[in-house]
C-alpha positions, 0 to 999 in steps of 0.5 A: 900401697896407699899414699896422702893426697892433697886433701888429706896432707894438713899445711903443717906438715910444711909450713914454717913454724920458724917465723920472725915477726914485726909490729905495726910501728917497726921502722922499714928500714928495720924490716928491709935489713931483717929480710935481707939478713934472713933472706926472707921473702916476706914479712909477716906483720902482727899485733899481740901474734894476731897478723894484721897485714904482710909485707912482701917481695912485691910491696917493696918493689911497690915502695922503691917505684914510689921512692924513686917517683918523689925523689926523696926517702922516708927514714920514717917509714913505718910497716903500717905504711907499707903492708898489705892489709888484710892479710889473707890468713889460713887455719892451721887445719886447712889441707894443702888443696884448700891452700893451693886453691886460695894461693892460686885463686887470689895470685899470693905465693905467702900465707900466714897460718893462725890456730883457732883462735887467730894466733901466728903458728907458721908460714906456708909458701908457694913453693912450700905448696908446690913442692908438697904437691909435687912429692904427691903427684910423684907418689901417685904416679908411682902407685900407678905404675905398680897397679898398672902390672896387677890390675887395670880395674884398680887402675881405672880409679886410680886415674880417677883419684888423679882427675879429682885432684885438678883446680880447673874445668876440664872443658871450660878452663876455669875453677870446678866446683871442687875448687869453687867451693873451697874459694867460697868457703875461704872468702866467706870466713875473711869476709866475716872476719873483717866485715867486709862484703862479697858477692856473686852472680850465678848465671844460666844460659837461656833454653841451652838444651834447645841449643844442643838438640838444634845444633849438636853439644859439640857446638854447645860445648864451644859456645860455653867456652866462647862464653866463658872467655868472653866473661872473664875479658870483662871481670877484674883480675880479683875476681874468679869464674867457676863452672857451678854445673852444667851450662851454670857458671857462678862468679865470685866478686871480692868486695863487691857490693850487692849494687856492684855486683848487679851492675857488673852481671847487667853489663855481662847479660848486655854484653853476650847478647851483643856478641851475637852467637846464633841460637834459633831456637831462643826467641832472641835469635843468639844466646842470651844468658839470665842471673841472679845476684847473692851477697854478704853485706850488712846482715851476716847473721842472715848468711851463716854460710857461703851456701847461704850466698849461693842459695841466694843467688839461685834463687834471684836466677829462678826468678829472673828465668821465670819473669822472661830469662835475659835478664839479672835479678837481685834478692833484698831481704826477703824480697826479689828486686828485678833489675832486668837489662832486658830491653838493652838486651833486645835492642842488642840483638835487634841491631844485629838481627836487621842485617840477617833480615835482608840476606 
């Protein structure tokens, strides 16, 4: 007995393929009685059947506020006016994972589908996904059930099928790497799409195998998740955090700048160190994390891939950790610009370290 998972389910088998659409000039009050009269819970808008932008349930609560907010009414409205743009598109070959994935990582519960060559095809929802989701986790509880009566080993990685089916880091609470690389891979292809830029910071923890001999990886697992809490209350809500491997943690920036991305890992790299958490075996005296910033932006012929990015990164870490860790390092070209917050970072735990000098 053998059922699909959502890897292997492809978006077409429950997407809808009945779709209605709209033109850029279509007047609002045309697309709202369209909504209502199909009780549509969004719109798709397209030029020559290419989308161009989406028109949903909270874009028009969006433009009530701003009615209300004038007092007055633009009969005139058009759907350009209104859309959200662009529009975060999936290709009709994606599985129902990968939609999952960007439906869950960008906050979106509609998804145009396009073919190859970028045409409308269909429309996928976020109950559409859950409920094709749902019918499989059934369908694997089901299958666990019978080989739980003939045999335990089959059992065994039945369940671990099951694990792998998970977005998030069982420990941390934020994207694995499963999930990361489906994300990355989707935002490269719209960045390139759209010629828009994107980049991300890969972060290590500095000398945090000391920490776990010194103190125990229970208490290593804690401060990884004290960490990642901390990031994630100092990120936009466009941004996602996943747990690259081991006490590596990769952050994603949507529109983001290599400079922006620099300055927001610099705020990070200070901000843990001003936390404080104890770590004697890192000359610091508390954790203090490095970085290295990888970006789209300008020459995407240099970037074929999000891997690419990712190297990128890996390898502006390799140096910031070799030019003295606690710092961010960003790579330009086919050179290594240092931008180190180092001495803020000392200064941060100098602070705090005079108080424990007098107990």
């Amino acid at each position: 007995m053998t059922t699909p998972s959502s890897e292997q389910s492809l978006i077409t088998s429950v997407m809808n393929k009945n779709i209605v659409c709209v033109g850029p000039d279509t007047l609002m009050i045309d697309v709202i009685h369209k909504m209502r009269d199909n009780r549509y819970s969004c719109m798709v808008v397209a030029e020559n059947n290419s989308p161009v932008g989406i028109i949903t349930e909270r874009d028009m609560v969006r433009i009530l506020s701003e009615i209300f907010a004038q007092k007055t009414v633009h009969v005139d409205m058009r759907a350009a006016q209104c859309m959200s743009y662009p529009p975060i598109v999936i290709k009709e070959s994606a599985s129902l994972f990968e939609a999952l994935v960007i439906a869950r990582a960008r906050g979106i519960r509609h998804l145009p589908v396009v073919d190859d060559q970028d045409q409308l095809c269909g429309l996928i929802t976020q109950s559409d996904m859950m409920r094709a989701h749902l019918v499989l986790i059934e369908q694997h509880r089901e299958l666990i059930e019978k080989l739980v009566n003939e045999r335990t080993q089959e059992l065994e990685k039945a369940n671990e099928k099951l694990r792998a089916l998970s977005l998030e880091d069982g420990l941390l609470g934020i994207g694995n790497r499963r999930a990361m690389e489906a994300d990355l891979e989707h935002t490269h292809a719209t960045a390139q799409r759209y010629k828009r830029p994107y980049s991300v910071a890969l972060f290590d923890i500095d000398f945090f195998k000391k920490y776990n001999d010194h103190y125990g990886h229970p208490a290593g697992d804690q401060a990884l998740i004290s960490i990642c809490r901390f990031i994630q209350s100092r990120i936009r809500t466009a941004d996602r955090l996943y747990r690259y491997g081991g006490e590596e943690l990769l952050l994603l920036l949507p529109e983001t700048t290599a400079e922006g991305a620099r300055l927001m890992a610099e705020r990070l790299v200070i901000g843990l160190a001003d936390l404080c958490i104890p770590h004697e075996t890192n000359p610091h005296r508390y954790v203090t994390m490095s970085g290295g910033i990888g970006y789209l932006q300008g020459e995407p012929a240099r970037c074929a891939s999000w891997q690419d990015i990712a190297l990128q990164a890996d390898q502006a870490l390799y140096q910031a950790k070799q030019a003295g860790r606690s710092q961010v390092k960003l790579t330009l070209l086919n050179d290594v610009v240092t931008t180190p917050p180092a001495e803020a970072v000392v200064a941060a735990c100098e602070r705090r370290a005079a108080p424990t000098k007098n107990r």
